[in-house]
SETOR-87857 format. One line per field, with one value per residue (C-alpha): x, z, y; residue number from 1. Coordinates in pm, whole numbers, plus 50000, padded with zeros to 5 digits. Layout:
# SETOR-87857
c1 = (X | ...)
c3 = (Z | ...)
c2 = (Y | ...)
n = (NUM | ...)
***
This chain:
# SETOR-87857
c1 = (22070 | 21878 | 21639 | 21340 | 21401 | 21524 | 21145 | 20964 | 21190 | 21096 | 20845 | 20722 | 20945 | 20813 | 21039 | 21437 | 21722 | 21972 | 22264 | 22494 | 22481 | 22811 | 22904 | 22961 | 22611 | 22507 | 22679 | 22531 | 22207 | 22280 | 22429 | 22075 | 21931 | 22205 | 22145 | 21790 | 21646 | 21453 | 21277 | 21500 | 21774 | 21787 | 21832 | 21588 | 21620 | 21848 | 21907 | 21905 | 22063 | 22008 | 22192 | 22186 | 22001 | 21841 | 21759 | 21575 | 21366 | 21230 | 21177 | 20951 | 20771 | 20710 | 20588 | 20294 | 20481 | 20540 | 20831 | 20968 | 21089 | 21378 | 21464 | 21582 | 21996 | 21932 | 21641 | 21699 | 21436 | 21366 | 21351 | 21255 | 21438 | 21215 | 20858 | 20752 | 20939 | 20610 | 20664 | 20478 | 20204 | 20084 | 20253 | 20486 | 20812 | 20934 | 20722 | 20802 | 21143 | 21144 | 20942 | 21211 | 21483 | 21369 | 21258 | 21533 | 21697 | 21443 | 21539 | 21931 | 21857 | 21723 | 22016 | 22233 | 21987 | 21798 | 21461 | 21291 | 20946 | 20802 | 20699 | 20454 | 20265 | 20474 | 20443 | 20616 | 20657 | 20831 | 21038 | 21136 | 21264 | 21437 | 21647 | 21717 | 21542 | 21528 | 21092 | 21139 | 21186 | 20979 | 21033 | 20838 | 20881 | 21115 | 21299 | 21394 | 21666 | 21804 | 21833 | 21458 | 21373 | 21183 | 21070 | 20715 | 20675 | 20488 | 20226 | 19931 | 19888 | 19608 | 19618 | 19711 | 19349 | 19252 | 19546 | 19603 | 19419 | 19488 | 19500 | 19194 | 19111 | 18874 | 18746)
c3 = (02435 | 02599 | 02911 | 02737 | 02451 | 02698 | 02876 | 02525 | 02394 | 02656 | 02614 | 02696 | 02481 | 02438 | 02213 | 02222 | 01999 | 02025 | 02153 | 02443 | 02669 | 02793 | 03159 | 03083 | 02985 | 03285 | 03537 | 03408 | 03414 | 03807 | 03892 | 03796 | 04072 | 04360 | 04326 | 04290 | 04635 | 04882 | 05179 | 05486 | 05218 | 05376 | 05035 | 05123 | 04793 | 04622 | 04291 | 04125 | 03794 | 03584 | 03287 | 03270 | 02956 | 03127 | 03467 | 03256 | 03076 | 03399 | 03511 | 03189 | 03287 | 03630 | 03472 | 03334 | 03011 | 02894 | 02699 | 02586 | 02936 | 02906 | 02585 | 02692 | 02775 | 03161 | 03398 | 03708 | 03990 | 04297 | 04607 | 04927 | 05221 | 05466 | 05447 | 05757 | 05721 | 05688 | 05616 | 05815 | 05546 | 05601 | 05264 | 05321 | 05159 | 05008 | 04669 | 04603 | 04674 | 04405 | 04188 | 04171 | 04107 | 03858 | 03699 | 03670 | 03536 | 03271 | 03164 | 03187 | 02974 | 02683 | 02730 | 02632 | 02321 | 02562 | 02618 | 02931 | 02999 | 03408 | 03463 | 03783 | 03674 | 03803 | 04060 | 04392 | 04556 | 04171 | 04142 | 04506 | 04426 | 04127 | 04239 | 04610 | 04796 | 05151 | 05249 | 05501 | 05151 | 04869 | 04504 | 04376 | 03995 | 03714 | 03478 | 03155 | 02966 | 02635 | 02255 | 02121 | 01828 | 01639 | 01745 | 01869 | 01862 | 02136 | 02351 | 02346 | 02702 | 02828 | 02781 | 03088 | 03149 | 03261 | 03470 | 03666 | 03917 | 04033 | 04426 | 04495 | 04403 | 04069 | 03909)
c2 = (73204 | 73472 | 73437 | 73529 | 73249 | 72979 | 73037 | 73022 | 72758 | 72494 | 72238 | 71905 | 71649 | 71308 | 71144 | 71190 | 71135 | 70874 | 71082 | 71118 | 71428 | 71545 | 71582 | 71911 | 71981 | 71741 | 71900 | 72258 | 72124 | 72006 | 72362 | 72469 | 72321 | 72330 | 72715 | 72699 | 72869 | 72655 | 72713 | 72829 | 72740 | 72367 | 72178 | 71899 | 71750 | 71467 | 71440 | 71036 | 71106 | 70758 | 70723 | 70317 | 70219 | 69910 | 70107 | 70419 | 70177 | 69998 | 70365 | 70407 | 70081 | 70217 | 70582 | 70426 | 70241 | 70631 | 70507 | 70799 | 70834 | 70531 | 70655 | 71036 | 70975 | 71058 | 71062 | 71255 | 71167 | 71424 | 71314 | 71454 | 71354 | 71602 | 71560 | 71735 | 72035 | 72326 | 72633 | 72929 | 72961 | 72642 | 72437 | 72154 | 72293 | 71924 | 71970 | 72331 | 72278 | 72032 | 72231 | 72494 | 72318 | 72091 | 72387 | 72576 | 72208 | 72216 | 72595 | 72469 | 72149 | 72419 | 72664 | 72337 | 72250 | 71953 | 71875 | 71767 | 71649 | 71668 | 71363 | 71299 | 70985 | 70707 | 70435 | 70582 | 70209 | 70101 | 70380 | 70393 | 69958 | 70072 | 70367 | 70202 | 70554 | 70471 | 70461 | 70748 | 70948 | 71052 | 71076 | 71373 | 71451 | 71268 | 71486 | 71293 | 71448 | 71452 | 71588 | 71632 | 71402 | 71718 | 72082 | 72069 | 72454 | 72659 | 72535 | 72747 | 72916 | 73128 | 73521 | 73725 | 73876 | 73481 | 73432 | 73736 | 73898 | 74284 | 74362 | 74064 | 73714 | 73718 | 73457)
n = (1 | 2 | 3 | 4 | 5 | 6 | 7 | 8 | 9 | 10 | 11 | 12 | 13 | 14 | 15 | 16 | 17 | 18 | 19 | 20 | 21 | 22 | 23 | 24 | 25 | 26 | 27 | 28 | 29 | 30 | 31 | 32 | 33 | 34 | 35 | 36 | 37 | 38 | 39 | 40 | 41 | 42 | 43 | 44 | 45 | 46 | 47 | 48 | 49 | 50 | 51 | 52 | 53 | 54 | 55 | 56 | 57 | 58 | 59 | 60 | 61 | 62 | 63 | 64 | 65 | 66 | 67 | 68 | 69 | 70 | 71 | 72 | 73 | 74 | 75 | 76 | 77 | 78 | 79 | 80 | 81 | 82 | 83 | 84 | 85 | 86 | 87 | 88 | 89 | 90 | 91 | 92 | 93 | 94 | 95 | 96 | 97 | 98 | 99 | 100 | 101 | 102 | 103 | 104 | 105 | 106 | 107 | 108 | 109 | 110 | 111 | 112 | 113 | 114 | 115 | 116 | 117 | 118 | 119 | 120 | 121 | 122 | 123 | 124 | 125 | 126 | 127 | 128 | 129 | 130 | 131 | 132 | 133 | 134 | 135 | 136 | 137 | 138 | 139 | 140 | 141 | 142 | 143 | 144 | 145 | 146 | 147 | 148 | 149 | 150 | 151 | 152 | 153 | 154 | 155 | 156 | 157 | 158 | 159 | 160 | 161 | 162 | 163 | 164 | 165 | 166 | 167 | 168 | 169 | 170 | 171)
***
């Protein structure tokens, strides 16, 4: 598949098909984000890939009931095991970091015919019991993963002319 259609191809899926993902697939979808960049290159994220039937639908329970998130064939959680680390503008590094590489997992999962949906509405303290993540850590996003149930088509997106300034801020 090419770039371009990878990018317009991914959405948010909610609902996911019965069917195994190979480790082939899984293991392209992890490459994604061992190469992703981070700040000072430092790799301050793990990677909880949950494939346990029983364990993904607690993790539902604990993402607000959204339970389309047990039913994907693997939930990989993010966590940060630097909070402190700031970079020199200012931003704490742990959530971008993330950021990156679970979005260049979500561009892999297309390019293997997957879906993914970024999931950030969860209960830190439940999902932190559930996967065992030390409480010096953080878990920042949830990535479920697996074959859509149906195309959703494209989201509709702003034009350019309301996202993009030239030279200055403009509102």
């Amino acid at each position: 598949m090419e770039f371009k259609e990878v990018i317009i191809k991914r959405e948010s899926v909610r609902g996911y098909l019965d069917k195994p993902i190979s480790e082939t697939q899984l293991n392209h979808i992890l490459e994604a984000a061992r190469i992703a960049p981070s700040a000072s290159n430092n790799q301050r994220i793990k990677f909880i890939v949950v494939k346990d039937a029983n364990k993904r639908k607690k993790i539902a329970q604990a993402a607000n009931n959204q339970d389309f998130v047990g039913e994907a064939t693997i939930v990989i959680a993010a966590v940060a095991t630097d909070l402190e680390f700031t970079m020199p503008c200012g931003i704490k590094s742990f959530t971008i970091d993330a950021a990156i590489a679970l979005d260049h997992m979500s561009l892999a999962a297309v390019d293997e015919g997957l879906g993914s949906c970024w999931i950030g509405a969860f209960s830190q303290t439940k999902i932190k019991e559930i996967l065992v993540v030390p409480e010096q850590y953080q878990v920042v996003a949830l990535l479920p993963i697996g074959y859509p149930d149906e195309e959703r088509g494209i989201c509709n997106r702003k034009p350019l002319s309301e996202i993009v300034c030239e030279e200055t801020f403009s509102e």
